[in-house]
KOLDODO-341408 format. One line per 2 residues: their letters; for each residue x, y, z of N, C-alpha, C. Coordinates in pm, whole numbers. Layout:
% residues N
a	X:Y:Z:X:Y:Z:X:Y:Z  ...
***
This chain:
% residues 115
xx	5687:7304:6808:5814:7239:6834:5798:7128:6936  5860:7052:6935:5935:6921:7017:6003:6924:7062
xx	6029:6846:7180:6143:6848:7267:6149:6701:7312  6269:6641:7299:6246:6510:7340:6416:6474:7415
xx	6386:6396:7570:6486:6350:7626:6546:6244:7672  6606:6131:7635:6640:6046:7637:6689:6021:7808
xx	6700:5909:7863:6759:5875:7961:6776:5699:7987  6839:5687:8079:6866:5525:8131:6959:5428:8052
xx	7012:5507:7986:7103:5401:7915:7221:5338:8021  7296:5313:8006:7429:5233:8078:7526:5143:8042
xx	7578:5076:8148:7664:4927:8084:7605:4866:8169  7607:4715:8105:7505:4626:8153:7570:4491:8086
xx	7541:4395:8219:7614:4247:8157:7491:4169:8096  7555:4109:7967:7512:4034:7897:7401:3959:7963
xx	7243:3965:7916:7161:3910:8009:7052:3968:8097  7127:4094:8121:7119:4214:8193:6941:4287:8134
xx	6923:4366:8250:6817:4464:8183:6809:4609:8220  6758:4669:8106:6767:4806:8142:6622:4880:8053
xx	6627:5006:8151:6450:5082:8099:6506:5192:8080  6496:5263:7893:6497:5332:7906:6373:5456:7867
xx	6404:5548:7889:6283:5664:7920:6327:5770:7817  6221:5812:7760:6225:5929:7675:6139:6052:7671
xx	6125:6155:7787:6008:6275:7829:6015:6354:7704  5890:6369:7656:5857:6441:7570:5783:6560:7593
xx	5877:6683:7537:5763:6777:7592:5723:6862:7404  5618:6973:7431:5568:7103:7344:5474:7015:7269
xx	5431:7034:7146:5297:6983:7130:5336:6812:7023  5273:6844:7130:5289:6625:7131:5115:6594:7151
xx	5107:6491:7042:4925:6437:7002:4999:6307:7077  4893:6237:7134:4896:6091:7206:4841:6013:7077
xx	4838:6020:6949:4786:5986:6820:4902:5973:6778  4980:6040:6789:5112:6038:6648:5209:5892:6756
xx	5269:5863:6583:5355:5767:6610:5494:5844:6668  5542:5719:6809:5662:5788:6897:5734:5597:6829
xx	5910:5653:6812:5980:5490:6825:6117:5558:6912  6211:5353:6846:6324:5360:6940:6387:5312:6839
xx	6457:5408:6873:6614:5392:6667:6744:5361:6780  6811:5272:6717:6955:5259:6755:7046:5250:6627
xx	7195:5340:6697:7295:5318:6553:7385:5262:6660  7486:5132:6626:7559:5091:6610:7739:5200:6524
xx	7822:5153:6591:7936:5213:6546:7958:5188:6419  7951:5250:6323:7998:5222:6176:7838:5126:6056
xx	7706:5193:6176:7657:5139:6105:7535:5209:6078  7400:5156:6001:7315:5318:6025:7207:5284:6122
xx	7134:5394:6129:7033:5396:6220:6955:5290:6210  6888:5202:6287:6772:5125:6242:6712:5158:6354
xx	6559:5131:6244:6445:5089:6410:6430:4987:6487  6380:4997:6640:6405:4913:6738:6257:4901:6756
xx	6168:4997:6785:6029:4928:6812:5960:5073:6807  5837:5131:6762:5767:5182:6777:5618:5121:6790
xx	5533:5283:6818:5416:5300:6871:5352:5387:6829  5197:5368:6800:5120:5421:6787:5014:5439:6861
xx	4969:5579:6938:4822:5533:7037:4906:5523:7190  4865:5406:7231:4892:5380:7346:4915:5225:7343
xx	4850:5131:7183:4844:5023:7203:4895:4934:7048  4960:5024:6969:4971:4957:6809:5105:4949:6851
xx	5175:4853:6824:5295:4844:6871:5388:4767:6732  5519:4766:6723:5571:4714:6593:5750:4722:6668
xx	5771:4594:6612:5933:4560:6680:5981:4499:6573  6138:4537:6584:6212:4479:6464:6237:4347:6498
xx	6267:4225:6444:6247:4090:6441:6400:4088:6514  6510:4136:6563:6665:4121:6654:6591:4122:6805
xx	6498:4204:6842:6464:4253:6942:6271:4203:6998  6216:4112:6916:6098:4132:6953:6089:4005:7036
xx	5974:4007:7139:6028:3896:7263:6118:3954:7326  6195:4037:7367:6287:4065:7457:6270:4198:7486
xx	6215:4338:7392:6202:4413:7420:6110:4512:7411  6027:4584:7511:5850:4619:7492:5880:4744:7474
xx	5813:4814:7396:5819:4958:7459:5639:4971:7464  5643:5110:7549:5517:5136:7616:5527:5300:7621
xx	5416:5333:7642:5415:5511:7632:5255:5546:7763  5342:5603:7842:5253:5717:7915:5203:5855:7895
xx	5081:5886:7823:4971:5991:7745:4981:6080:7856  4957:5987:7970:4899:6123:8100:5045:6199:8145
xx	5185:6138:8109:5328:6202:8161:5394:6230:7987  5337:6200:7924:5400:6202:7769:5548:6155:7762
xx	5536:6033:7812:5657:5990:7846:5679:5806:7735  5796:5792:7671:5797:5690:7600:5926:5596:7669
xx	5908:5463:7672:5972:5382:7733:6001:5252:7648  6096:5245:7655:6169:5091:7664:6224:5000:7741
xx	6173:4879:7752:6209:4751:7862:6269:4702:7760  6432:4675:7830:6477:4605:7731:6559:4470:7820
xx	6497:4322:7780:6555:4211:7899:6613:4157:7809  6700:4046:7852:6805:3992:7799:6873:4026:7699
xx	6934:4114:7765:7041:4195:7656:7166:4171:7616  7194:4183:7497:7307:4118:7417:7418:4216:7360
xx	7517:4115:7330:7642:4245:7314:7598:4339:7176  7546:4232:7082:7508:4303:6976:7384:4416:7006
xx	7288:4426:7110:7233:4538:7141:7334:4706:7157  7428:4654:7180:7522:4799:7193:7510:4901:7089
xx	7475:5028:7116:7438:5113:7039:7412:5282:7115  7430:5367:7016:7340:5512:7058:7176:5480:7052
xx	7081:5488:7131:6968:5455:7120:6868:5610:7126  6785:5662:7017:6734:5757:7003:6563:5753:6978
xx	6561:5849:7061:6364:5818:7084:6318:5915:6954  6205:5891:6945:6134:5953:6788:6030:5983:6807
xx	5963:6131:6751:5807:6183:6720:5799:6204:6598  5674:6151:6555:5634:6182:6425:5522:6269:6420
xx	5515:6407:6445:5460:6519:6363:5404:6520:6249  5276:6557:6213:5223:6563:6090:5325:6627:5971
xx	5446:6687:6011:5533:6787:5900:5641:6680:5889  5665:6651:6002:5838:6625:6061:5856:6518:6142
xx	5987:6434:6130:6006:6360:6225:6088:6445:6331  6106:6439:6477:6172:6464:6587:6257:6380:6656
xx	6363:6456:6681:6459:6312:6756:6527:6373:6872  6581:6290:6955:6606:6319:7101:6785:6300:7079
xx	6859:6329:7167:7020:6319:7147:7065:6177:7161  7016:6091:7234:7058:5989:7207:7127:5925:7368
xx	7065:5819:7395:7130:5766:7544:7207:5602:7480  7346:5618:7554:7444:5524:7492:7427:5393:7585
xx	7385:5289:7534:7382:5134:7575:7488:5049:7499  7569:5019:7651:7616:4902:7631:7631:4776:7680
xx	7641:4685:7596:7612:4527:7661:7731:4459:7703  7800:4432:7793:7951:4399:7795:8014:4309:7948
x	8084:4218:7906:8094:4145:8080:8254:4194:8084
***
């Protein structure tokens, strides 16, 4: 099993930046792919950026240039820098493990972009 916890979301003015953090605990490979899904109100999930390793990295074309994510092996910890942030960034934002069986998902930390 997996366990995964989201944190750092907020409200934040347009422009604005925010990091958020996702601690992963139970058996977690530093091999398997970890991402960052956001849903929008009335809309579906998409991906925001994942990772593979420590260094294969892949961002959806709304968000790339503005937002990195990065993962710590030695804290099993997954992160997102997210700078110049836009209203259309507003969303539930949910961290992801991919398990050889299963995908895993965390509850979800709420970002919003708003002046």
């Amino acid at each position: 099993q997996v366990q995964l916890v989201e944190s750092g979301g907020g409200l934040v003015q347009p422009g604005g930046s925010l990091r958020l953090s996702c601690a992963a605990s139970g058996r977690i490979s530093s091999f398997n792919s970890m991402g960052w899904y956001r849903q929008a109100p009335g809309k579906e999930r998409e991906s925001v950026a994942r990772i593979t390793g420590t260094t294969i990295t892949a961002y959806a074309d709304s968000v790339r240039g503005r937002f990195t994510i990065s993962r710590d092996n030695a804290k099993t910890t997954l992160y997102l820098q997210m700078n110049s942030l836009k209203p259309e960034d507003t969303a539930v934002y949910y961290c992801s493990y991919d398990s050889f069986e299963r995908t895993y998902w965390g509850q979800g930390t709420q970002v919003t972009v708003s002046s």
